[in-house]
N, C-alpha and C positions, 0 to 999 in steps of 0.2 A: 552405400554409406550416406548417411542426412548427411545435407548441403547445410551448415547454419546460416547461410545468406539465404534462404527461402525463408528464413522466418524473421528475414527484414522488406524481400523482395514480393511474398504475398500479398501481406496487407495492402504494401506499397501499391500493388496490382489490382485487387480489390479497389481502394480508395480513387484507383483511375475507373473506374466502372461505374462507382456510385458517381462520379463527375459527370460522364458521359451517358448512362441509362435514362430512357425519358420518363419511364413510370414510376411513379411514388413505389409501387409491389415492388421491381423489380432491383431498386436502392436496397431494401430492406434487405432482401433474398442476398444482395450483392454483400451485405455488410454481415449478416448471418455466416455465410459461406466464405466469407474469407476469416473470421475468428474461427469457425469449426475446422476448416484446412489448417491454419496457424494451431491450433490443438493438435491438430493427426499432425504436425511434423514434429511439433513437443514432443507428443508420445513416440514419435519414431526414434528421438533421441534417448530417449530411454531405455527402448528394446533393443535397439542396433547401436549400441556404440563402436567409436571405429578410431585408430590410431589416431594419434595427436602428439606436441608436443610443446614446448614452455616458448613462453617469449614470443609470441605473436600477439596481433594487437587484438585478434577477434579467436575466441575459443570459450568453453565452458568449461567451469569448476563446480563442484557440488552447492558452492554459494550461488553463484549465479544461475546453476539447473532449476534450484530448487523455486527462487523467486522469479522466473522464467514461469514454471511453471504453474506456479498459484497466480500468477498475472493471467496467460492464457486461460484459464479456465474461467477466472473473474472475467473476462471479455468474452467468453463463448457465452456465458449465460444472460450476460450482458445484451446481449446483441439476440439474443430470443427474445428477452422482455422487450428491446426499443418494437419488436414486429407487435406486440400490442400497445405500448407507450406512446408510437406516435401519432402524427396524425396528418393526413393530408395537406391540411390549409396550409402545413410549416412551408412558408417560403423560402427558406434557406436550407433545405432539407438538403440536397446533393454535398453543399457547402459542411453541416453538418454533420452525415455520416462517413466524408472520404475525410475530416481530421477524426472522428472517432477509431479509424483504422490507420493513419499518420498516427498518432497515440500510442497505439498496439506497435507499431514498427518500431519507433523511439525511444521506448520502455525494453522492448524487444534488444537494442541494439548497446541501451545500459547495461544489461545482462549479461550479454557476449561481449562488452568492454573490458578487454587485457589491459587496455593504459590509460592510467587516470584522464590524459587531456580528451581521448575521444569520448571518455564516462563525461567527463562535462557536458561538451559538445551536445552529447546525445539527450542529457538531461535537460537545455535548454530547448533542444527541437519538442520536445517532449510538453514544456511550458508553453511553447508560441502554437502548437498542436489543440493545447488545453484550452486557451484562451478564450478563440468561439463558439464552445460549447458552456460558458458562462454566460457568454452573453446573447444567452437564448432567447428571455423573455422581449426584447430588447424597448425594456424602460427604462426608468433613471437611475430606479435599483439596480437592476441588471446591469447598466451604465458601470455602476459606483462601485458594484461589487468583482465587476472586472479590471477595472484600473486599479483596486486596491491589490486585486491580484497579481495582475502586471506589478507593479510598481515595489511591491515587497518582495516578489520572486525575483525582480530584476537587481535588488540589492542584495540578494543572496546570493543568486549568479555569481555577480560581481565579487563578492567574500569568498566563495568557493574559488574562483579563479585564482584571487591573488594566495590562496593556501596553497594549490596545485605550483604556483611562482614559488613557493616558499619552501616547499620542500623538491623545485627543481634545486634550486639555490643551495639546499641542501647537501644533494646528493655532489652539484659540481664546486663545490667546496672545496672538498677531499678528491673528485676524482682531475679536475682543472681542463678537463676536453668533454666531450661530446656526451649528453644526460641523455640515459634512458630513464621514461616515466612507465616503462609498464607494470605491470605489480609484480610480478616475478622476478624482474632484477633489479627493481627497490629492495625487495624481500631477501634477495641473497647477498646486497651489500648493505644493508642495512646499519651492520656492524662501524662501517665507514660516515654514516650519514650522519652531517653537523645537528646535535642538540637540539640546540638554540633555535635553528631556522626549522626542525621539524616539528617543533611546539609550536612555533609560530602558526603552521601551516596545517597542522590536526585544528588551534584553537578556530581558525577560518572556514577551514572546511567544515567543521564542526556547526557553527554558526549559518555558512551561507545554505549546505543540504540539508541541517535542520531546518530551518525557513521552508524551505520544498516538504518537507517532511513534515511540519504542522510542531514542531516545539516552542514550548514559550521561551522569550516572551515576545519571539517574532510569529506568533501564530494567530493573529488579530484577522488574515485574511482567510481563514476558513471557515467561521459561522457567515460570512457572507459571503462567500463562493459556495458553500454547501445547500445555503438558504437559496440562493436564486439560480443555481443552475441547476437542470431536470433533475429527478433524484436518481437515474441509472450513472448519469455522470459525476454524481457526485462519488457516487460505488467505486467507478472508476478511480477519482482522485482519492479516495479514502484508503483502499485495497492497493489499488495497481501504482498511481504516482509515489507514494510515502514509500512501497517499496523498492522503488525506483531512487528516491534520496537517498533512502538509511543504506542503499547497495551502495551509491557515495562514501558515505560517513564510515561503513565497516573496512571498505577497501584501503583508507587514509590510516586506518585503526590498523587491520593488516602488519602496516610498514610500520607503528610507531609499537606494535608490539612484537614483532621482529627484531625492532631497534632498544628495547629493554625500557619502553617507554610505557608499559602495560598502563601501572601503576596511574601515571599522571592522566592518561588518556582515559583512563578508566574512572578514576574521579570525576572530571567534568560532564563524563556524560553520566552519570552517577546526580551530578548537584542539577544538571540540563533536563534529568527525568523526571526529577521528584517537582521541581519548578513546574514542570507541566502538569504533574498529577494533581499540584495544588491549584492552578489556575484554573483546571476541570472542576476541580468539585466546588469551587466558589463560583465560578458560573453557570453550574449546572443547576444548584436548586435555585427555587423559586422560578424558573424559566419555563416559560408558556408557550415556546415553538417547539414542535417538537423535530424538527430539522436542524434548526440550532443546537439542540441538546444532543442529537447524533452528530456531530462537529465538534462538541466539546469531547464527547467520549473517545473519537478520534485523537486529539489531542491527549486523552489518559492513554489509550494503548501504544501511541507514541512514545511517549515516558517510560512505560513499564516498558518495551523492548529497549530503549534507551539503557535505563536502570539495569535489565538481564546482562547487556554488553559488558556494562562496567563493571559489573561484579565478575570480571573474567571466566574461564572454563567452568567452572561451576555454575554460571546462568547462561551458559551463550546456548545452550539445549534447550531452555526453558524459554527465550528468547526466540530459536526458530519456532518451534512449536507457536509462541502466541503470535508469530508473523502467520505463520498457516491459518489459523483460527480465526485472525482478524480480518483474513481477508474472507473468508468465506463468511462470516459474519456480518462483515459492514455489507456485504451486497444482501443477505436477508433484510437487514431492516432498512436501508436505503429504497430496493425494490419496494416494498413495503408500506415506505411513506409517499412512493408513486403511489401505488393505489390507495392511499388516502389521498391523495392531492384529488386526484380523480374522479371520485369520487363525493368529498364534502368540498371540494373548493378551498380547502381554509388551510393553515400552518398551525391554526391555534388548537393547541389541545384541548382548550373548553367545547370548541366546536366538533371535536370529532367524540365520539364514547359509544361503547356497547356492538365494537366489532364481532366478537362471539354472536352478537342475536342478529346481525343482519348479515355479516358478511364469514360463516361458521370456520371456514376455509383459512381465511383470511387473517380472522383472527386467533387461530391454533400458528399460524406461522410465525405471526405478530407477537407473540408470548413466547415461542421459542428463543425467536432470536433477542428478545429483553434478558429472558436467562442465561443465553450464551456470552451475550454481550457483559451483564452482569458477573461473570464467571461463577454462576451455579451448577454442580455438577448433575448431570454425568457430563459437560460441555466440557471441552479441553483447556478453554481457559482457565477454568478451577485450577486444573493440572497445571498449566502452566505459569500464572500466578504464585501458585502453590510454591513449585520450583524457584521462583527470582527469592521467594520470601524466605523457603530454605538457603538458599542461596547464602543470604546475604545474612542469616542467623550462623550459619556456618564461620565465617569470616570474623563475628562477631562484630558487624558494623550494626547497632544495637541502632544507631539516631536512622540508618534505613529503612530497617525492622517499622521503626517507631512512627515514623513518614510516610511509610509504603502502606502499611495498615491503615491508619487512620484515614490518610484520603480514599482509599480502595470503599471504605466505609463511608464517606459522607456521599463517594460516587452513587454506590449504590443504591443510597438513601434517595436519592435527589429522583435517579431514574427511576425507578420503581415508583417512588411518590408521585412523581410527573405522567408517567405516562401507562399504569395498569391498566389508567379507567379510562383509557383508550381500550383495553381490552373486554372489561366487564364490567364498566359501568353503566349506566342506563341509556338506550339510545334518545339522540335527541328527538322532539318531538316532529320536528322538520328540518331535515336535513337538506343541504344542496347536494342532486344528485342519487338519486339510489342506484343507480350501477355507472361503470367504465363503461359500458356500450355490449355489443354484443358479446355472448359466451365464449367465443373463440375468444375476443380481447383479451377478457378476464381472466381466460387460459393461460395465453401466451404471459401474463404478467406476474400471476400465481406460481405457477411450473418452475422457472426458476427458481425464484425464491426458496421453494419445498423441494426443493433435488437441493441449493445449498444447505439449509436448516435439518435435511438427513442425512448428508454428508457428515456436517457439525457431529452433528449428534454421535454417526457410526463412530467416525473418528475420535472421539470422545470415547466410546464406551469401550471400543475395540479398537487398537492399533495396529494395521499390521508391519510384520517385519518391513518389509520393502519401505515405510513410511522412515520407522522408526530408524534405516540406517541413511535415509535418504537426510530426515535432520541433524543425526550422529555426523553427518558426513560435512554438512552447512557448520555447524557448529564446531566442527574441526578445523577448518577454512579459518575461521574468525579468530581462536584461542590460544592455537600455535602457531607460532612461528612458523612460515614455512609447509604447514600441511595439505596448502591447500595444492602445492606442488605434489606431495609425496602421495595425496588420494588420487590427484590424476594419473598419475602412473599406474596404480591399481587399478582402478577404474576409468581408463581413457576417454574421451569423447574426443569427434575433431574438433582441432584448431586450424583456422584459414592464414594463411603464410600474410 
């Protein structure tokens, strides 16, 4: 039967190895091999389920299997690319790939989080994990864009926490002795849980995991966390940390739509999405980085899973789905804008054009994931888009419909406009750089990207079963009351006492 402490205690193990190895090879090998083992015990949990039961603090629910495992995978391909992405000189190289596998553990241990307070916990180790891998380049930019990072996730923390205070508060209201915070016995007394204090405590939580999660209009530190730290790490925060928050924000969501609080929970992250969709697409056009401008779309797909949530059962499907998509998505074009970085040297879009004629590869990938990202079909986004918009035409919340459209459109104006002729416009006449270095490099950097941009695709074009109950199942977790209980029983996995 899988242990799910190996898939806290690998990486952990790993990340002592990259400490201790003295070869630049053998860090890499070490950090490779412990995201591909962290995958093989994902998948173990998938094929060998093994009894379990409620109320412990570490276990898995189809919510948490499911963004478990789109983490892991975003880290296994992850961790191929750094074997061409880095380089020798980095002096802090041990330093930095034993927190890029603390990361995978922390993210990992949000996941298997049964009780809100350890889901914090995990979520700030998660942050102080993150940290030095921003400040990579280590100049004044990289300086500034880590302390902005620090300093707005540390006020989200802090809001997060005192929401988790608020609906302890809550719960020993009515009960007047000893609170449990795990989600299954918030869930089953829910009925009992004071109003007032769990409103208080969704609006917090809502606020401080958003922050983590990149919602406006605390989302100022992710064009400059994305812009200066490498762009595999940025994948990372874009993919694996936000699904790490919104595991927060759903879990809080959980208890207050257990507690018949759908409706109100559901609104604000409803007004929390659309707010961010519009902040994307005003900052998106006219923008000349093209890192920056994958940061802001970050920010849009934030919103749109946002927006899925609130519009209750009828988008929380459409919602897992553009979680599955955006992660494999943001590691295409992230990877991607590595090997532009690498390549011209520059951020600026003027300076890069005409991928198709020098780089053929490179730029068939680079256009995929524009479209994916875009949600042009046959990419899943389309679908899943498609989904929050019926959604929410369904409902007849008409001013969603109206909102959700219109910025969807300025988004895609902006990025299409900004960044095609990166793919087909004329190459410049001197570029910095005509290759990453050797053809293995090039390998190792490409490969990913095009194993995720075919994944995208399949999964777009064909779904299969196994996928499709796997989101039926996440989306169940989230919309009733209670099911995330009633799937585990059916489908068990362990839980550790």
């Amino acid at each position: 039967m899988p242990n799910l402490l190996l898939l806290i205690h690998v990486p952990l193990a790993f990340a002592l190895l990259c400490l201790g190895l003295p070869f630049s090879w053998l860090r890499l090998a070490s950090l490779a091999a412990g995201a591909v083992v962290h995958l093989g015990v994902v998948a173990w949990t998938w094929w060998v389920p093994s009894v379990g039961g409620t109320g412990a603090y570490l276990g898995l629910d189809p919510l948490g299997h499911l963004f478990l495992t789109l983490i892991s995978v975003l880290f296994a391909a992850t961790s191929v690319y750094f074997v061409g992405y880095h380089q020798k000189r980095l002096v802090s190289q041990r330093v930095f790939l034993a927190c890029v596998l603390v990361l995978l553990a922390a993210l990992s241990l949000v996941c298997l989080s049964r009780q809100i307070g350890l889901l914090w916990v995990a979520m700030e180790a998660a942050s102080l994990a993150a940290t030095p891998l921003i400040y990579f380049r280590l100049g004044p930019r990289a300086l500034e864009a880590t302390w902005k990072f620090v300093l707005m996730n540390s006020v989200g923390i802090a809001l997060a926490l005192l929401g988790i205070f608020c609906i302890a508060v809550s719960a020993g209201a009515s009960e007047g002795g000893a609170v449990s915070l795990t989600v299954s016995d918030l869930i089953a007394g829910a009925a009992r849980l004071d109003p007032v204090w769990l409103r208080a405590g969704f609006l917090l939580a809502l606020v401080g995991f958003g922050t983590k999660m990149g919602l406006a209009p605390l989302h100022s530190w992710k064009p400059d966390a994305y812009g200066e730290a490498p762009p595999p790490v940025a994948a990372l925060l874009a993919g694996g940390m936000t699904l790490g928050a919104f595991t927060g924000i759903l879990r809080v969501y959980q208890i207050c739509n257990a507690a018949g609080l759908a409706a109100f929970a559901g609104f604000w992250l409803m007004v929390f999405g659309l707010l961010s969709l519009a902040v994307a697409a005003v900052f998106i056009v006219g923008h000349n980085d093209y890192r920056r401008i994958l940061a802001y779309t970050s920010v849009e797909h934030m919103g749109i899973m946002a927006v899925g949530i609130g519009l209750g059962a009828s988008g929380s499907y459409a919602t897992m789905l553009h979680a599955l998509h955006n992660t494999l998505n943001k590691g295409v074009l992230f990877f991607l804008a590595g090997f532009v970085w690498r390549t011209y040297h520059s951020t600026r879009i003027r300076d890069v054009a005409g991928m198709l004629h020098r780089f053929p590869a490179a730029g068939v990938v680079l256009l995929a994931g524009l479209c994916a990202t875009c949600a042009l079909p046959p990419f899943g986004m389309f679908f899943s888009e498609l989904g929050v918009l019926l959604a929410a035409a369904e409902q007849s919340r008409w001013w969603v419909v109206g909102v959700f459209t219109f910025t969807l459109a300025v988004v895609f104006v902006g990025v299409m406009t900004a960044m095609l002729p990166m793919v087909f416009g004329d190459p410049p006449v001197a570029a910095a750089g005509e290759a990453v270095g050797p053809r293995w490099r090039r390998t190792a950097m490409l490969a990913p990207a095009g194993v995720l941009a075919l994944l995208a695709l399949a999964l777009g074009t064909y779904q299969p079963r196994a996928v499709t109950e796997a989101l039926a199942a996440a989306a169940a977790c989230v919309s009733a009351p209670g099911a995330s209980e009633r799937v585990a029983v059916q489908d068990p996995v362990e839980v550790l006492p």
